[in-house]
C-alpha positions in Angstrom: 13.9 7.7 13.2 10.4 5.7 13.0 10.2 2.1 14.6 10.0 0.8 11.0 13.0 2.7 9.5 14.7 0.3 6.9 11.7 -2.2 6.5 9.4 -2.9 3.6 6.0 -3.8 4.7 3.4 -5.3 2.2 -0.1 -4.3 2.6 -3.1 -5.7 1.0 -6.3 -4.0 0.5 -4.6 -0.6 0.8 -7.1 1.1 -1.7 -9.3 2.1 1.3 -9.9 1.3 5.0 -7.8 -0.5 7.4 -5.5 -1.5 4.3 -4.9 2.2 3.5 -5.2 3.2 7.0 -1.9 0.6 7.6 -0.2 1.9 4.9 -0.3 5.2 5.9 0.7 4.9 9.4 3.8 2.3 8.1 5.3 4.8 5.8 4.6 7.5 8.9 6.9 5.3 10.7 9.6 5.0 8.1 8.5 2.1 6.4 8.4 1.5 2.7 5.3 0.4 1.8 4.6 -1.8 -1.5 0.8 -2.1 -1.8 -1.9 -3.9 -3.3 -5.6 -3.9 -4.0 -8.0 -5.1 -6.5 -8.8 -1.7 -7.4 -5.8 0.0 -9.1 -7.1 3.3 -9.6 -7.3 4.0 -5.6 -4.2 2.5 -4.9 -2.8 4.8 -7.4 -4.2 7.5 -5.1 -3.2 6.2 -1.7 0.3 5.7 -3.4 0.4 9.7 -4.2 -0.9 10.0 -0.6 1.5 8.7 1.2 4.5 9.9 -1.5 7.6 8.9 -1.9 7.5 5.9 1.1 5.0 4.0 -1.4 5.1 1.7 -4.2 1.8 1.6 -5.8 -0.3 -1.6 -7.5 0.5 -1.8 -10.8 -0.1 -5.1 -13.0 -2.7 -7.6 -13.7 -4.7 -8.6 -10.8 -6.5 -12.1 -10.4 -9.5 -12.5 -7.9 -9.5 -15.9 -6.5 -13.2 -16.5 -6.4 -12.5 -15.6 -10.8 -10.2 -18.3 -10.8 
């Protein structure tokens, strides 16, 4: 059993870098993992990455610096 069996973490920027890197190493550890990033398409692909532990971006996105 991982130290995050049974939790749901949230991860922002998980398209690439520290954000995917999180994500990765959560769902190692048992964690679902719902993510997020402005760019869809790679979040997509760190979604099939990580399988079945991952929710992937899906949905309109809003930049704040477009609002």
């Amino acid at each position: 059993m991982g130290r995050l069996e049974n939790k749901v973490a949230l991860i922002t920027g998980a398209a690439g870098g520290v954000g995917k890197a999180d994500a990765i190493r959560m769902a190692q550890e048992g964690a679902k993992v719902v993510l997020t990033d402005v760019n869809e398409e790679l979040g997509r692909a760190t979604a099939a990455e990580i399988g079945d532990g991952a929710t992937p971006p899906s949905g309109p996105t809003v930049q704040a610096d477009a609002l």
